[in-house]
NUMARMAR-300496 format. One line per 4 residues: their letters; for each residue x, y, z of C-alpha. Coordinates in steps of 0.001 Angstrom, whole numbers. Layout:
REM NUMARMAR-300496
A = X:Y:Z | ...
END
This chain:
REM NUMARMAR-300496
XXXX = 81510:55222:64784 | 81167:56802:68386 | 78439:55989:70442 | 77810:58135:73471
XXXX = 74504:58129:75722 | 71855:60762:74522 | 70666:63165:77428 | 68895:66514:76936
XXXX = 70769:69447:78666 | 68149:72012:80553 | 69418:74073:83435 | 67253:75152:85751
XXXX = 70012:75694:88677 | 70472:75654:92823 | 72789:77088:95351 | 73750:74233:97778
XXXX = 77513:72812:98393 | 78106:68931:98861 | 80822:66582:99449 | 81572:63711:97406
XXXX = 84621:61744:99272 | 82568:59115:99851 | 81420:57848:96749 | 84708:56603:94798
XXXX = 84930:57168:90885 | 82303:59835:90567 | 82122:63215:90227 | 79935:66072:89675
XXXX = 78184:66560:86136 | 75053:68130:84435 | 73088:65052:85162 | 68998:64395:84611
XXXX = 68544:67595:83115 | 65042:65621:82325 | 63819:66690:85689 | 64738:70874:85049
XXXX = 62290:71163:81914 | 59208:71402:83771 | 56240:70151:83844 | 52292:71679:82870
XXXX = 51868:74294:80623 | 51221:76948:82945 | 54565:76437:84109 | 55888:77172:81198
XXXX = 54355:79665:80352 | 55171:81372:83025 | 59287:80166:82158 | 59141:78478:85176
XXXX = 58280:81163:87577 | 56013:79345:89727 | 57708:78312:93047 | 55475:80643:94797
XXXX = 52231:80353:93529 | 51736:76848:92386 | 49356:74365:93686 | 47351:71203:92514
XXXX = 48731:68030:90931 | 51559:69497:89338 | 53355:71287:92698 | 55026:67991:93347
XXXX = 57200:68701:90456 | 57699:72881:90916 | 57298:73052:94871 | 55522:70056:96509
XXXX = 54460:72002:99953 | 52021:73716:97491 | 50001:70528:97470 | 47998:71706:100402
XXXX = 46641:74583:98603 | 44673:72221:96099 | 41293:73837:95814 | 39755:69988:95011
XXXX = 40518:67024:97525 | 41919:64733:94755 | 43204:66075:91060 | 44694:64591:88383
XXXX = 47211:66252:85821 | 49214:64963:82337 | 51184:67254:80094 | 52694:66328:76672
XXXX = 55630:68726:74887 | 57545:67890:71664 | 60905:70145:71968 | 63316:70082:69896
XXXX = 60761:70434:66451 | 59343:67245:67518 | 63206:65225:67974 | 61890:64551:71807
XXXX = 58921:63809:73803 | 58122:64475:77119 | 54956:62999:78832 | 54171:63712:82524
XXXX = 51069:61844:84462 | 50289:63218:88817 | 47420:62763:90858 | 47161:64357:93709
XXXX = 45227:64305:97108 | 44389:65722:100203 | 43924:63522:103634 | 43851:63951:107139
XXXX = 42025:66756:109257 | 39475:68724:106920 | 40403:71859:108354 | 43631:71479:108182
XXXX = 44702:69124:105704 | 47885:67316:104570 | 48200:66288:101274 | 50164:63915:98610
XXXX = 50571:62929:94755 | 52213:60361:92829 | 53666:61834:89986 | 55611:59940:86468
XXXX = 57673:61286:84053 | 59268:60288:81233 | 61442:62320:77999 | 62856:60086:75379
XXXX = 64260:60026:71639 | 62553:57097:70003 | 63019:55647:67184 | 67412:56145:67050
XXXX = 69136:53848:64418 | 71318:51304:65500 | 73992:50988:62849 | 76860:49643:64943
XXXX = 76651:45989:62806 | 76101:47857:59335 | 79099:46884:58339 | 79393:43059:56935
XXXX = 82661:41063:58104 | 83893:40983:54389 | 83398:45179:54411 | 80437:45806:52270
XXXX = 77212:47708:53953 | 74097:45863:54775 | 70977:48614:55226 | 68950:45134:56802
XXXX = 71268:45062:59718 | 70220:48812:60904 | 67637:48573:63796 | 66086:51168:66135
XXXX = 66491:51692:69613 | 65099:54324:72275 | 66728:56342:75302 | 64318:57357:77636
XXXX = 64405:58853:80842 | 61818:58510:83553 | 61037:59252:87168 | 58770:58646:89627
XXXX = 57675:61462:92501 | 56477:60252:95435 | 55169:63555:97351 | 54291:64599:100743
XXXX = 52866:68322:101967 | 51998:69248:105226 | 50721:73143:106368 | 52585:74277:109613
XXXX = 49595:75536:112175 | 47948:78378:111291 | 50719:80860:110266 | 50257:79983:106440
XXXX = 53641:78091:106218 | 53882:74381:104427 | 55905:71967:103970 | 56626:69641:101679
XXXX = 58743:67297:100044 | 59368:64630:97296 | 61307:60913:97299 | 61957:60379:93528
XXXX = 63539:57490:91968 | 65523:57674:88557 | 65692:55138:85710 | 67161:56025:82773
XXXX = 68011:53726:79785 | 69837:53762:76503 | 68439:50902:74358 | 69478:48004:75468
XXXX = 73051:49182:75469 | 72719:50955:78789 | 70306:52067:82005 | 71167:53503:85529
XXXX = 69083:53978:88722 | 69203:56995:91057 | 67378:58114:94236 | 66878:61416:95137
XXXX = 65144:63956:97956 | 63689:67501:97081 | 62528:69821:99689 | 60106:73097:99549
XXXX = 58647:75885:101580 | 55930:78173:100827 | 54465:80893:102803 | 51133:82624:101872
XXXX = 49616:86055:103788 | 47409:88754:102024 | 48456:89219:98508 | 52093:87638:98635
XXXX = 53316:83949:98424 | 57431:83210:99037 | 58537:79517:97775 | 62107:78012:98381
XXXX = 62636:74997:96668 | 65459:72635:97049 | 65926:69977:94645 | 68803:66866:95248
XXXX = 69411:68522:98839 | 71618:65347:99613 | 72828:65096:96068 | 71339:62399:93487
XXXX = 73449:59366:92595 | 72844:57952:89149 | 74487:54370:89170 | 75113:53183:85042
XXXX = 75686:49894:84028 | 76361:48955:80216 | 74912:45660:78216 | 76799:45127:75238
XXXX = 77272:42312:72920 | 80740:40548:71589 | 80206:41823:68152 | 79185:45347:69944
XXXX = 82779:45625:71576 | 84281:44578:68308 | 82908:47398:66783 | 84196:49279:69336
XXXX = 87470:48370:69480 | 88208:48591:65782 | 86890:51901:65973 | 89101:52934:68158
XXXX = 86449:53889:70579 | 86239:52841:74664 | 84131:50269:75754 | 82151:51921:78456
XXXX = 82153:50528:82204 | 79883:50608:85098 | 80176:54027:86387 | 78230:56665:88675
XXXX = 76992:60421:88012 | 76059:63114:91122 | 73631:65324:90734 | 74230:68333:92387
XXXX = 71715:70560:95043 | 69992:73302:93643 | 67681:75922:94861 | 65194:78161:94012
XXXX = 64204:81485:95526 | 60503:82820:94662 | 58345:85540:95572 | 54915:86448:94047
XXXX = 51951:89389:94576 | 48726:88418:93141 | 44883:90007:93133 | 41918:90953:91991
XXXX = 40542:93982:90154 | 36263:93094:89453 | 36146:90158:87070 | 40062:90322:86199
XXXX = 42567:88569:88170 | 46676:89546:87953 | 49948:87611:89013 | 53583:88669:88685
XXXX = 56552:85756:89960 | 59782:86127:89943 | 62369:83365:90933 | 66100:83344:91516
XXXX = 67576:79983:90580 | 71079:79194:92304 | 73301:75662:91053 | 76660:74602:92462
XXXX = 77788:73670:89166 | 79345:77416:87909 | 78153:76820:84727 | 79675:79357:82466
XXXX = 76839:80022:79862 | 74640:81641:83493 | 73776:85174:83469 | 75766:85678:86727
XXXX = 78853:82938:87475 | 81812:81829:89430 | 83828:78589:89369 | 82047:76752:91630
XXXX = 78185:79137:91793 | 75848:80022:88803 | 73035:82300:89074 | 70040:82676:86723
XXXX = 66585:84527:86934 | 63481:84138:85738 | 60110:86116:85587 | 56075:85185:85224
XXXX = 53087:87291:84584 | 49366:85625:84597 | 46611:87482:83678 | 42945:86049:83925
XXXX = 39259:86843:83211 | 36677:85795:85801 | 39004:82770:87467 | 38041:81027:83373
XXXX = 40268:82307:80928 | 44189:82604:81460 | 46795:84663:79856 | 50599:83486:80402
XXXX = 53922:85255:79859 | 57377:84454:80927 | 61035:85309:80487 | 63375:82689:81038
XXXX = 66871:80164:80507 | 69360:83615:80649 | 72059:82517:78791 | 75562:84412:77680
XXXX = 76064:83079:74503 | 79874:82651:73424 | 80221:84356:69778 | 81202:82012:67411
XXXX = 83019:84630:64967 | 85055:86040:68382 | 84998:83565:71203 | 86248:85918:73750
XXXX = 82808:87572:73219 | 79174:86770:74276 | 75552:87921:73633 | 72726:87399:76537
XXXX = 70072:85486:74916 | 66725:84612:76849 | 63776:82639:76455 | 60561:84032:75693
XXXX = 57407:81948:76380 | 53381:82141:76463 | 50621:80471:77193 | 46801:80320:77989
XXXX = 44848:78424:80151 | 40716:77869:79759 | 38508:76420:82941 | 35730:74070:81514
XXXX = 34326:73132:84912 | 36469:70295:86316 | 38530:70378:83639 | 41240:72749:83043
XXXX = 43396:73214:79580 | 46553:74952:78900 | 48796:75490:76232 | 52283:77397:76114
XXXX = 54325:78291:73326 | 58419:77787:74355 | 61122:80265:72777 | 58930:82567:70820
XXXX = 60376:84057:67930 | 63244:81537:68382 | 64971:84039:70390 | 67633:81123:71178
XXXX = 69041:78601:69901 | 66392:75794:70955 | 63511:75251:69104 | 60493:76303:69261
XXXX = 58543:73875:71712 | 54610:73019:71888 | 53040:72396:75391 | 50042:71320:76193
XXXX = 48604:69733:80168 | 45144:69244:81419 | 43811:68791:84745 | 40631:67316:86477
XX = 39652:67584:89547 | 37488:65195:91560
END
């Protein structure tokens, strides 16, 4: 049997070129994807679309220079999704602060993530030495991915400009088969005046370096090597820079509030399945609407993950497929709870994903 690591593939993408001479024996790939899902509900609700307008706990994930637009000094956010029809979890923990001069504050959060596949079989020593199958020797085994955000915002004078920007460090593991560490620097903007917000967002601006190192046993590399399968060695992935675009217009009509994002995500990668791509540049959109009742109830829609589908009956063809989302959001004083519903209708070929974050602010 072939064993490969397990990682989840989400592109949310970024428009920034690199150079890689330095680092020997690594190269470019779609690497933690873990960290382009998102995190709270209203995000994704809103498919993402909220590098302009976000603020509390969870801006040290979408656009950390939004941290200083925390209505609370300190706040506190988790989030749990199962995607995949339950296959993965993804559990996300932030609190947030604001220090420094009351007027004109600066302001942090510690965020953790993780997304992991529990529960995996291990059936590499199934088979008995003498060739028959032994169910007892199956055992289970997890690959998980976490990080760790360490955030820092900071307003610019008077003129409605942050900045901000996040130190995160990587662990991923694979059982006890395999686990890499990475360190990585994102970077944001946001500038607010009247009824508009614009948010850049730059994510792995000097390129993430995920360092792997593999664990196995004697009897493991047998396995392998009857199998006719490579023993894998201690090797290095490079995340690439990415950037993200946004631009919102927001108010107020009586009791009702309205909000309407979009974002224009940019990779290096040239992924081909983008709406717009070259070799080396991919380019994706993605659009928000928030609608609320008297700043307690929320309603969330968003259009999202543009994809052009290869046909699999004529593979010089392809369909643009997008995903759908909702989501609400309720104020209970402090407390704040949202839900969003991922890939309505199953409009793509994920599956339909439940996601639900609270907040409290203190």
């Amino acid at each position: 049997m072939k064993i490969t690591r397990l990682s989840l593939l989400f592109i949310i993408s970024a428009c920034l070129l690199f150079t890689t001479e330095s680092i020997s024996q690594s190269t470019p790939k779609f690497v933690n994807e873990f960290l382009n899902i998102g995190v709270g509900a209203r995000g994704h609700g809103m498919a993402g679309s909220v590098g302009a307008t976000t603020f509390g706990a969870t801006s040290g994930y979408w656009n950390p220079s939004g941290l200083v637009n925390m209505e609370s000094d300190y706040q506190a956010a988790a989030m749990h999704a199962s995607w995949f029809g339950g296959i993965a979890n993804y559990d996300y923990l932030s609190v947030a602060g604001k220090f420094g001069d009351y007027a004109n504050p600066s302001a942090g959060a510690i965020s953790l993530i993780r997304m992991g596949i529990d529960n995996i079989p291990n059936t590499l020593q199934i088979i008995e030495p003498d060739g028959t199958v032994n169910y007892d020797n199956i055992t289970e085994f997890s690959a998980a991915d976490y990080a760790l955000l360490l955030s820092y915002a900071m307003p610019i004078g008077d003129s409605g400009l942050s900045f901000g920007t996040n130190a995160k460090v990587i662990f991923r593991n694979v059982g006890s088969f395999a686990r890499a560490w990475g360190v990585g620097f994102d970077a944001g903007l946001m500038y607010k005046k009247d009824q508009f917000s614009i948010g850049i967002m730059g994510r792995d601006i000097t390129t993430t370096v995920n360092a792997w190192s593999f664990d196995f046993t004697e009897e493991d590399k047998l396995v392998f090597t009857q199998t006719g399968n490579v023993i894998p060695s201690t090797s290095t992935e490079i995340a690439l820079p990415k950037i993200s675009l946004a631009g919102a217009y927001f108010g107020e009509a009586g009791k009702f509030s309205y909000l309407g994002e979009l974002d224009l995500n940019f990779s290096t990668d040239g992924t081909k399945a983008g709406l717009f791509t070259t070799n080396s540049l991919a380019f994706e959109p993605s659009l928000g609407l928030e609608f609320g009742y008297n700043q307690l109830v929320f309603v969330r829609f968003g259009l999202g993950n543009f994809q052009n589908r290869v046909r699999i009956e004529n593979t010089s063809e392809r369909d643009l497929v997008v995903l759908p989302n909702v989501g609400i959001g309720i104020v209970l004083g402090r407390i704040k709870v949202d839900y969003a519903l991922a890939n309505i209708g199953n409009t793509s070929e994920s599956l339909v994903s439940h996601i639900i974050s609270l907040s409290f602010d203190f």
